[in-house]
C-alpha positions as CSV (number, residue, x, y, z in Angstrom):
1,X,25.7,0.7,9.5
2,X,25.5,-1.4,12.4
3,X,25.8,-5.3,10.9
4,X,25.8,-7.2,13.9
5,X,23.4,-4.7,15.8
6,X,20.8,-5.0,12.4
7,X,21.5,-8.9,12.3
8,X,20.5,-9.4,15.9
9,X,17.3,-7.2,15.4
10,X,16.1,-8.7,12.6
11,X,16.4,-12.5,13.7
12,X,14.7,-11.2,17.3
13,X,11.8,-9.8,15.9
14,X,11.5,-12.4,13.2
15,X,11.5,-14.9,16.1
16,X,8.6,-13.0,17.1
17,X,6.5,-13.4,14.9
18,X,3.9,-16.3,14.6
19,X,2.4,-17.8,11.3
20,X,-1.0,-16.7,12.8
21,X,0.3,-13.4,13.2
22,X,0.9,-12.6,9.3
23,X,-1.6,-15.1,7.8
24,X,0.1,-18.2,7.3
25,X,-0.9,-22.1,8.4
26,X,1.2,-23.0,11.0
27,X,2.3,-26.4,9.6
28,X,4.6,-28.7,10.7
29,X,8.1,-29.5,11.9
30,X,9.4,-25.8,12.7
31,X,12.8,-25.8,13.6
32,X,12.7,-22.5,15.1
33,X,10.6,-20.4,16.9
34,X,9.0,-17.9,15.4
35,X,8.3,-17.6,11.5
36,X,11.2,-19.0,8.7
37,X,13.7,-16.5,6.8
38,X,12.3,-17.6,3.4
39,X,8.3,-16.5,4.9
40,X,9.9,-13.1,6.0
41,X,11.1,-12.4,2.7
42,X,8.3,-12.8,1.0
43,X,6.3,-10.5,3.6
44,X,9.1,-8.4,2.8
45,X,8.5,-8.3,-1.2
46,X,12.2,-9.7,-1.4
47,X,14.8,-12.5,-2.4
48,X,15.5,-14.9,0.8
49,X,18.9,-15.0,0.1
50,X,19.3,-11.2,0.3
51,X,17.0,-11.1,3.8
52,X,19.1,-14.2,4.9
53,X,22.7,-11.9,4.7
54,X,21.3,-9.0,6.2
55,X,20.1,-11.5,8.7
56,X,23.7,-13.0,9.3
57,X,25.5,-10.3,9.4
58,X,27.3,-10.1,5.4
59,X,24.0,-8.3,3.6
60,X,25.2,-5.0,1.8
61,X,23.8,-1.7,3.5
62,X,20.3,-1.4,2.2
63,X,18.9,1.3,0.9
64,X,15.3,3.1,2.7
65,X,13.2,1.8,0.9
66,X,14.3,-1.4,1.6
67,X,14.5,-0.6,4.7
68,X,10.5,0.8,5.4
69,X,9.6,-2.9,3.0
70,X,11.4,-5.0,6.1
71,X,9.8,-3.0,8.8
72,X,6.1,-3.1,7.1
73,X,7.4,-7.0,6.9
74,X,8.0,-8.0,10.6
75,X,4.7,-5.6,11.4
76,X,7.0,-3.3,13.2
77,X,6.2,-0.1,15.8
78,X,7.0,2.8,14.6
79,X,9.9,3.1,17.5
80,X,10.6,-0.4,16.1
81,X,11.0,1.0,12.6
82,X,13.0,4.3,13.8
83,X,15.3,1.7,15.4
84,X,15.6,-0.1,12.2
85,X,17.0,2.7,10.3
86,X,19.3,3.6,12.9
87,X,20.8,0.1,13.0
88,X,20.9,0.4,8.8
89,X,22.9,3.9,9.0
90,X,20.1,5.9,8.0
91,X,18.3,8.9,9.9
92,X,15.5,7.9,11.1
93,X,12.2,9.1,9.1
94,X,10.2,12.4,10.2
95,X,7.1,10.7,11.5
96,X,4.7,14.3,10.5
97,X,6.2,13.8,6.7
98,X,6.5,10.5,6.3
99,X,3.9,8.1,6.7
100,X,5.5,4.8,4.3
101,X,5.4,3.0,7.3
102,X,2.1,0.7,8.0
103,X,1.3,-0.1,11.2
104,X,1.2,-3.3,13.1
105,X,-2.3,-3.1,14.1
106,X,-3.1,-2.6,10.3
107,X,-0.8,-5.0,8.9
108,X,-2.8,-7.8,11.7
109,X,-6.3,-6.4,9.7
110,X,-4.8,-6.5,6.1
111,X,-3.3,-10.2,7.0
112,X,-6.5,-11.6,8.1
113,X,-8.2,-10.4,4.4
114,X,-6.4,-12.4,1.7
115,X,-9.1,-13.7,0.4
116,X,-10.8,-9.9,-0.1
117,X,-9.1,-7.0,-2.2
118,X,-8.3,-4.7,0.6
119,X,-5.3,-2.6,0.3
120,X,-3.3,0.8,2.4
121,X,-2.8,4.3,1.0
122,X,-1.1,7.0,1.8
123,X,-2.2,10.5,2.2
124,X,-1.4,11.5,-0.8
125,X,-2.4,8.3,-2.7
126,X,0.4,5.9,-2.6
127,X,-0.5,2.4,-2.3
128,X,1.9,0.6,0.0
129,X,0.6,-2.9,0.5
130,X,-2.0,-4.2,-1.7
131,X,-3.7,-8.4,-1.1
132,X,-3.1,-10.5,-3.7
133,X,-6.9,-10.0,-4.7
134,X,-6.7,-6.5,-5.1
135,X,-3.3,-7.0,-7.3
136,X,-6.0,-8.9,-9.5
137,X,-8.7,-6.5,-9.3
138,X,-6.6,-3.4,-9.7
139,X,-3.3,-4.1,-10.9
140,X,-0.1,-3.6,-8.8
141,X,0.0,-0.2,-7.5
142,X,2.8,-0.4,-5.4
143,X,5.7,-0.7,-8.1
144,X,5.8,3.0,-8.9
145,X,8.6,5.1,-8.0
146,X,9.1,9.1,-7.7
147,X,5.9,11.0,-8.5
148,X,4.5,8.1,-9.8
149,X,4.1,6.5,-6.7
150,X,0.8,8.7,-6.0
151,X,-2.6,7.6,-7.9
152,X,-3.6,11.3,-7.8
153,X,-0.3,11.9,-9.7
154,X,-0.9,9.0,-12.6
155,X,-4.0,9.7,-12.7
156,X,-3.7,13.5,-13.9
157,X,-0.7,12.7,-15.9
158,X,-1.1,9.5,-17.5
159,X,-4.4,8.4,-19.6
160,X,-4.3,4.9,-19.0
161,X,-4.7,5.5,-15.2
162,X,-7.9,5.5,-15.9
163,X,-9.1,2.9,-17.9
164,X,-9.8,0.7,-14.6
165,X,-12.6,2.8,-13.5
166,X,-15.7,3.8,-15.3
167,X,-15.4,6.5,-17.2
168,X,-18.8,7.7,-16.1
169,X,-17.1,7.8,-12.6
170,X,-14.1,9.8,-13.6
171,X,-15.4,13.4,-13.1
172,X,-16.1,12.2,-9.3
173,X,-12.7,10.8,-8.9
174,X,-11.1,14.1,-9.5
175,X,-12.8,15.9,-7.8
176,X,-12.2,13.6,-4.7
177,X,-8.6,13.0,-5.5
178,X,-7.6,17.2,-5.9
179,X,-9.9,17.6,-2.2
180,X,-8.1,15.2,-0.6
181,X,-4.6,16.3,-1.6
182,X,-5.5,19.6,-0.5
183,X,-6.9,18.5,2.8
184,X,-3.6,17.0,3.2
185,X,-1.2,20.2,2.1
186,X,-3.2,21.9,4.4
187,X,-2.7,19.6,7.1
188,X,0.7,19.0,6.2
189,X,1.8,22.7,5.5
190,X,4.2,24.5,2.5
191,X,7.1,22.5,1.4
192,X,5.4,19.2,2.1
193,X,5.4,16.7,0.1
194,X,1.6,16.9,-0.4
195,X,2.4,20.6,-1.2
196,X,5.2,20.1,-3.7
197,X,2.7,17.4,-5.5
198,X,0.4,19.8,-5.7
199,X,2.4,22.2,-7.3
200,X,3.7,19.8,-9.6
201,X,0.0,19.2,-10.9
202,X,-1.1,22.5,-11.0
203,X,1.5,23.0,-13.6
204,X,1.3,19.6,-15.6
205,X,-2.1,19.2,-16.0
206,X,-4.7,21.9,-16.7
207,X,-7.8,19.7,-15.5
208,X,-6.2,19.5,-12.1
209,X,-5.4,23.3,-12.0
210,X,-8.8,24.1,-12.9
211,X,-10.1,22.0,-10.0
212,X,-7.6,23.1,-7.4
213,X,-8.7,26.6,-8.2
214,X,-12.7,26.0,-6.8
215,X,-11.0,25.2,-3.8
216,X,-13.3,22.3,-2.8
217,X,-13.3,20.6,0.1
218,X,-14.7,17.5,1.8
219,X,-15.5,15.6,-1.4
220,X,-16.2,12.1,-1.2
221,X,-17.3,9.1,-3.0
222,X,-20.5,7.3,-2.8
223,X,-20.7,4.1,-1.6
224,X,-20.0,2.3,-4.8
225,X,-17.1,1.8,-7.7
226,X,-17.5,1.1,-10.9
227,X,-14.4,-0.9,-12.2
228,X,-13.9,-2.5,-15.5
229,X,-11.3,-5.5,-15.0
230,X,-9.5,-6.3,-18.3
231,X,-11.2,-10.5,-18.1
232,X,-14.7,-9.9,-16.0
233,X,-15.7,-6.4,-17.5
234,X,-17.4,-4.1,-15.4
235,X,-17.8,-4.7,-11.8
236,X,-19.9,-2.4,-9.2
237,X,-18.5,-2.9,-5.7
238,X,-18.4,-1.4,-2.2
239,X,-15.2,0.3,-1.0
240,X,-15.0,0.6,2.7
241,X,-12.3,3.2,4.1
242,X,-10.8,2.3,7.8
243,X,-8.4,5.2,9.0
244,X,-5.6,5.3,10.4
245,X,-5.3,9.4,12.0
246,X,-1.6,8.8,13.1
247,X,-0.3,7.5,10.0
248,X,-2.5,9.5,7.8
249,X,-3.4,5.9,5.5
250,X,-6.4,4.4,4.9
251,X,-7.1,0.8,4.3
252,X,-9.4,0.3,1.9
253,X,-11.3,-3.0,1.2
254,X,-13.5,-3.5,-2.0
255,X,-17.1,-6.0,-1.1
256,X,-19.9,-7.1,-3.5
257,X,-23.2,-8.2,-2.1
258,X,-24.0,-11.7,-2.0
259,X,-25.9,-13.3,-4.8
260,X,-25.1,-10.7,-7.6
261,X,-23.9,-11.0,-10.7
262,X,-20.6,-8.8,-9.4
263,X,-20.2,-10.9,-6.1
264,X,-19.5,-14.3,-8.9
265,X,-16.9,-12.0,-10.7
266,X,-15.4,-11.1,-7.4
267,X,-15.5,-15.1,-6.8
268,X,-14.3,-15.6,-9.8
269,X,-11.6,-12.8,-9.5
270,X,-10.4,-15.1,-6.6
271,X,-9.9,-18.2,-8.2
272,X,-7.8,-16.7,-11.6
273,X,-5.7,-14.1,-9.6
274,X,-4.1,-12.0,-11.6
275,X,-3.6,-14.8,-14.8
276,X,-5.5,-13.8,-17.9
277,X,-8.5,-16.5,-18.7
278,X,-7.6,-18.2,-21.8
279,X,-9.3,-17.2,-24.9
């Protein structure tokens, strides 16, 4: 591990950074250019005291993970993020197999739609970034670990997965969700992790074997999601997917058309967060 290589990278490209640039006000009084170590931290889903070590040079090595949360953070390239994990005395991820990294050009969209529940998936369904909104709408998808991290893997393995969607909906959602992990293995080839998710599910659930087996492909969704929220009940909403080829993510953002009863829960949805109305 490079300390006072990593140190140097991170205040440079932090110094890079505007307010405008992430979503933030610009306010007053800044000290120094670019944004403050407290506002990177919480970009980068961590304490500012920990960010402000690795920053000066005395932070312990930190792990990958850590690492891909700092690069999504500072909106880094993907050469960017390589160098990152050089400087942090890890190998640098295999950009065909691993795609945790977001963009900076998607990071720019997702910034610019905190007031909207928009978030990025992986492939193989792992949420990486998720607005505040979508948190509330959806719960936080993005604490998982292992094979947990994938919705297509929670979602034929654990029941409660699915008690955010209508259940008249469900049938469609596996269907989608075994057709795109295939699409992916395919793409992606044997030993993949797509591929070893796959086998993994053929063998642990029998709903996702039988589906794998009638070899669909090209499913997709209409339109419109039916979501029950645990506060506003059932809301119908539009899901629009941008892609993202190189990365292999999508960024999905959930709408509601003006003047219906499920655009006031989204409004509504907006103004609670994620709190529980009182009783």
């Amino acid at each position: 591990m490079d300390q006072t290589g990593l140190a140097a990278f991170l205040r440079t490209r932090r110094e890079a950074l505007q307010p405008a640039d992430v979503g933030f006000p610009a306010g007053h009084r800044r000290r120094t250019p670019g944004l403050r170590r407290e506002e990177v931290a919480v970009l980068c889903q961590m304490s500012t005291d920990y960010y402000s070590r690795l920053e000066r040079g005395r932070g312990p090595r930190p792990s990958e993970q850590m690492i891909a949360s700092i690069a999504r953070g500072l909106r880094l390239t993907l050469d960017e993020r390589d160098h990152l994990f050089v400087l942090a005395g890890h190998n640098a991820p295999a950009r065909a197999t691993r795609s945790d990294h977001v963009n900076a050009g998607m990071m720019r969209i997702l910034d610019r739609l905190q007031d909207t529940p928009a978030q990025i998936v992986t492939g193989i369904g792992e949420t990486l970034v998720q607005t505040p909104l979508a948190v509330a709408l959806l719960g936080d998808q993005t604490h998982f670990t292992g094979p947990e991290r994938s919705l297509f893997h929670r979602w034929f393995t654990d029941p409660g997965e699915r008690g955010r969607y209508v259940p008249e909906d469900h049938a469609t959602h596996s269907r989608v969700y075994v057709a795109q992990l295939r699409a992916v293995a395919a793409r992606e080839g044997s030993g993949s992790r797509a591929d070893l998710l796959a086998r993994e599910l053929r063998t642990a659930s029998p709903e996702f074997a039988a589906l794998w087996a009638r070899h669909e492909v090209g499913v997709t969704y209409t339109n419109r999601k039916g979501i029950i929220h645990p506060e506003l009940g059932r809301i119908s909403l539009y899901c629009q997917t941008l892609v993202d080829p190189d990365q292999s993510q999508s960024l999905l953002v959930f709408t509601a058309t003006p003047g219906t009863e499920d655009h006031d829960k989204l409004q509504l949805l907006s103004v609670i967060g994620s709190q529980h109305l009182a009783t």
